[in-house]
BALOBA-1460 file (C-alpha; in Angstrom, 3 decimals):
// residues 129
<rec num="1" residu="x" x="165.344" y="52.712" z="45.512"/>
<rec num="2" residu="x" x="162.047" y="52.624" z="43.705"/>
<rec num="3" residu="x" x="161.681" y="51.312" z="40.148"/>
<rec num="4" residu="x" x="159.598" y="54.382" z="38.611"/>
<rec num="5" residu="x" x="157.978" y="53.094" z="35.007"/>
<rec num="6" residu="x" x="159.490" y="55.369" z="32.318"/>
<rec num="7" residu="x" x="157.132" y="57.616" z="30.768"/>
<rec num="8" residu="x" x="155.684" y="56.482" z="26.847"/>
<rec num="9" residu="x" x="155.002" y="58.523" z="24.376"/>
<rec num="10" residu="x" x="151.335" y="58.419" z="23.208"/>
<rec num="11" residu="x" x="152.196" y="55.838" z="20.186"/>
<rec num="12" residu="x" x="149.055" y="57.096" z="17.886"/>
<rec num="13" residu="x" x="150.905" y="60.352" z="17.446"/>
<rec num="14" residu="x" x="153.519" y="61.112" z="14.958"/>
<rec num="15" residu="x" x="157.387" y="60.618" z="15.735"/>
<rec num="16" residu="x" x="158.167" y="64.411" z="16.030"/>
<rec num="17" residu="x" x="154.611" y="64.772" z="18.089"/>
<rec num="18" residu="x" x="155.761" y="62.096" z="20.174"/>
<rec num="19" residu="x" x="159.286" y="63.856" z="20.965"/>
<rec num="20" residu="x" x="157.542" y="66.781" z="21.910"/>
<rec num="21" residu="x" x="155.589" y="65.423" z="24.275"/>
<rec num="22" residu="x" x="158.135" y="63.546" z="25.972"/>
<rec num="23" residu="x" x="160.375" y="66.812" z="26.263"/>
<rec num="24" residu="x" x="157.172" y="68.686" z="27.518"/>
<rec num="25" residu="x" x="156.748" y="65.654" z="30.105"/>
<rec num="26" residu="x" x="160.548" y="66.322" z="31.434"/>
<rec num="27" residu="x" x="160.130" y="69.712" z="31.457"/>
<rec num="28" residu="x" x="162.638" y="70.716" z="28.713"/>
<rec num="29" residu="x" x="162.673" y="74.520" z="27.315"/>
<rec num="30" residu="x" x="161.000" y="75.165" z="24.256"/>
<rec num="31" residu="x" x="164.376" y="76.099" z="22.446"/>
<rec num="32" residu="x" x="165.935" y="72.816" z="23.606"/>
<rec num="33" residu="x" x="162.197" y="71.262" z="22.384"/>
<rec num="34" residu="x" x="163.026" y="73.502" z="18.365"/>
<rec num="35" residu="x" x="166.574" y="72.452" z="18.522"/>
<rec num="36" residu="x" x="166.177" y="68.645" z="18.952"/>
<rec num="37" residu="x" x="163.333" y="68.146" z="16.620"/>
<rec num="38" residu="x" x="165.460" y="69.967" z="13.891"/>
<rec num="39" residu="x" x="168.385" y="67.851" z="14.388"/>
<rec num="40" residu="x" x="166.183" y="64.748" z="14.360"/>
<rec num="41" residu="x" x="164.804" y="65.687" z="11.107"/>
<rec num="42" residu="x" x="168.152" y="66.106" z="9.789"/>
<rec num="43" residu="x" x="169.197" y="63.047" z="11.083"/>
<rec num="44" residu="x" x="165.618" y="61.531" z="9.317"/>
<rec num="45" residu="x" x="166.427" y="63.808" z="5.814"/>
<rec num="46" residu="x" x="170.017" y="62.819" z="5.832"/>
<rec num="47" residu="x" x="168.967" y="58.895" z="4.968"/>
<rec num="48" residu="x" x="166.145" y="60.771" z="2.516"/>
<rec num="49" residu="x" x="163.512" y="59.489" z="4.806"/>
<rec num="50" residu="x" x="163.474" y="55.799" z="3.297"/>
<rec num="51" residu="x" x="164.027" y="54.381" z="7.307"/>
<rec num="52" residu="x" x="162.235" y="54.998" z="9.864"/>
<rec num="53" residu="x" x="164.664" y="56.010" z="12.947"/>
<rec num="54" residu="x" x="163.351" y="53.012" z="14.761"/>
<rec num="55" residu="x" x="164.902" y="50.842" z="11.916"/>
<rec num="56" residu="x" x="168.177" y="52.481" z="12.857"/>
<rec num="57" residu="x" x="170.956" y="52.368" z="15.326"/>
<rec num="58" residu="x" x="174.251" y="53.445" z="16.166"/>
<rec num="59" residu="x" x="175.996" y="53.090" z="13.048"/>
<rec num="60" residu="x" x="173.465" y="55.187" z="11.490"/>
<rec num="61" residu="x" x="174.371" y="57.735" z="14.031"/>
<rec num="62" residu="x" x="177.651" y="57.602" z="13.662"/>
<rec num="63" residu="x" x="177.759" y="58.051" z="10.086"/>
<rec num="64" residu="x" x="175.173" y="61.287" z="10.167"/>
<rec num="65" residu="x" x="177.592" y="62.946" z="12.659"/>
<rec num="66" residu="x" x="180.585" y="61.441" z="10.700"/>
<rec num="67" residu="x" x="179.043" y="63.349" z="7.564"/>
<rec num="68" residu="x" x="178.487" y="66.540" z="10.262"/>
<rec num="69" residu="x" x="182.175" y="66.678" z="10.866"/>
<rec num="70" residu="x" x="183.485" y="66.184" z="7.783"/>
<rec num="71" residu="x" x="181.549" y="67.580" z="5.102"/>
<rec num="72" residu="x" x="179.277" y="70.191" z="7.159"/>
<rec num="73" residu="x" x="182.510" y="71.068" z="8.801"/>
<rec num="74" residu="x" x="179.999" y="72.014" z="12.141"/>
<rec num="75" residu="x" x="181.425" y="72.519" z="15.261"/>
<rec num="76" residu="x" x="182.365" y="70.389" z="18.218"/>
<rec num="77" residu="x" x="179.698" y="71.587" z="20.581"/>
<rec num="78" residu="x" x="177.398" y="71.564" z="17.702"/>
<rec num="79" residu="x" x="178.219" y="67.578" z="16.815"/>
<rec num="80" residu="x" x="177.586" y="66.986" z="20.478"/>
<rec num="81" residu="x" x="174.187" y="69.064" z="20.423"/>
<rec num="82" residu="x" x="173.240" y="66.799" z="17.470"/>
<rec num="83" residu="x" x="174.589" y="63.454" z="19.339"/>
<rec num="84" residu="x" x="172.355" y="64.528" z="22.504"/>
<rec num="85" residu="x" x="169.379" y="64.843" z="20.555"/>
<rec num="86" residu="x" x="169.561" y="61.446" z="18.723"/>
<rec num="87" residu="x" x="170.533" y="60.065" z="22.226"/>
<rec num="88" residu="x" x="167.453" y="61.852" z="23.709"/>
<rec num="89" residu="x" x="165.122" y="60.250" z="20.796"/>
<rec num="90" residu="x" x="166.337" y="56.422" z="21.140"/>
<rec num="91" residu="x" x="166.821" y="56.318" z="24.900"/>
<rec num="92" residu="x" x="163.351" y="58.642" z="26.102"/>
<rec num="93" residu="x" x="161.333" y="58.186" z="22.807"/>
<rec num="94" residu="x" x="161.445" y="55.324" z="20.907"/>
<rec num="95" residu="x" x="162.462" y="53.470" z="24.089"/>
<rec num="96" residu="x" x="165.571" y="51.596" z="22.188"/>
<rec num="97" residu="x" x="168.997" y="51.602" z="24.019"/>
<rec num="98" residu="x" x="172.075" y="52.598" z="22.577"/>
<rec num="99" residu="x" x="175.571" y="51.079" z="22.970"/>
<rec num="100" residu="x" x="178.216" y="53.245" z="24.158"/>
<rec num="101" residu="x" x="180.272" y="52.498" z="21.208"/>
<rec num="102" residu="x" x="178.995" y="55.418" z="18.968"/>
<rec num="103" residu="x" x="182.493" y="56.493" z="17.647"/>
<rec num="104" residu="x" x="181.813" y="59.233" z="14.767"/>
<rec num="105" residu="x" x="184.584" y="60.993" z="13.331"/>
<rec num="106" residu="x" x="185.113" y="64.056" z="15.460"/>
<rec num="107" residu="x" x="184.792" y="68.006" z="14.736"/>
<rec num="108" residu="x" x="188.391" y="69.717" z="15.287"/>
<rec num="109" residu="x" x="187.971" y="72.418" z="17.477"/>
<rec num="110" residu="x" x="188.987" y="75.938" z="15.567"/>
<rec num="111" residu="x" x="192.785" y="77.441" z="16.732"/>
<rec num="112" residu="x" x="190.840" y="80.821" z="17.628"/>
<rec num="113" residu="x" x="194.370" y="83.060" z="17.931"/>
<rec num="114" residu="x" x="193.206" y="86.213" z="18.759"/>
<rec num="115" residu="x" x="194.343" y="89.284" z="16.538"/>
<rec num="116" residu="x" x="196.407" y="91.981" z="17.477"/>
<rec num="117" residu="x" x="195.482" y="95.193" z="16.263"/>
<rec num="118" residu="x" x="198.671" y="97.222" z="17.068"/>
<rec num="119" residu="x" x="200.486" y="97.462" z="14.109"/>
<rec num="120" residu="x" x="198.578" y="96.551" z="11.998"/>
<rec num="121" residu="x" x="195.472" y="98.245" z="11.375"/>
<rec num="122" residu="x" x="195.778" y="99.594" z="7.927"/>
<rec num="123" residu="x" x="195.690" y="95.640" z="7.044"/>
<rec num="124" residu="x" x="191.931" y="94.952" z="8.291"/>
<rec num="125" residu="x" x="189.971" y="94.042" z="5.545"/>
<rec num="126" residu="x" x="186.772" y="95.161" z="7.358"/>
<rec num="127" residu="x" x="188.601" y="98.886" z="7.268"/>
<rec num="128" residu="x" x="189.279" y="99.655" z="3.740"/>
<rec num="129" residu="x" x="191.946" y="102.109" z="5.159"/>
């Protein structure tokens, strides 16, 4: 198989600038493009923007989706969206491999019972019967 050189970001532009061009490059949707640079600049506000995410590795991440799970309370599927997009910025941006040993505490996923209505319906609070 070939060895195909991985694209760079232009390096004069700015770190978000530089995302976006990389997701433009691999053809990413713009809502995938607005959802990853807001999680990156979460990630980037969470440590109040004294490090650079370059400066950073995985036990940064794990402690910004730690803090997701447990004091955000966010779902699973959203501390995976947030994972993906970090993963997305070291790996295709900044060009810095991860370990696989990012281990962050992890969202419970909700016990969604469903509710019965029979029986029951003078009791709905959205009602007021």
């Amino acid at each position: 198989m070939e060895n195909k050189k991985k694209f760079t970001p232009n390096p004069d532009f700015k770190m978000l600038d530089q995302v976006r061009e990389t997701l433009h490059y691999y053809h990413y949707s713009r809502s995938t493009e607005k959802t990853y640079c807001q999680w990156i600049t979460r990630y980037i506000y969470f440590f109040e923007k004294n490090v650079h995410p370059k400066d950073m590795g995985e036990k940064e991440i794990e402690r910004f989706l730690s803090h997701l799970a447990t004091h955000e309370k966010v779902a699973a599927s959203t501390q995976r969206q947030a994972l993906n997009a970090l993963v997305f910025l070291y790996h295709d941006v900044l060009l810095k491999p991860l370990d696989n040993s990012i281990a962050p505490v992890r969202s419970k996923r909700k016990n969604g019972r469903p509710l019965s209505l029979s029986g029951q319906a003078n009791s709905c609070r959205y009602c007021k019967t």
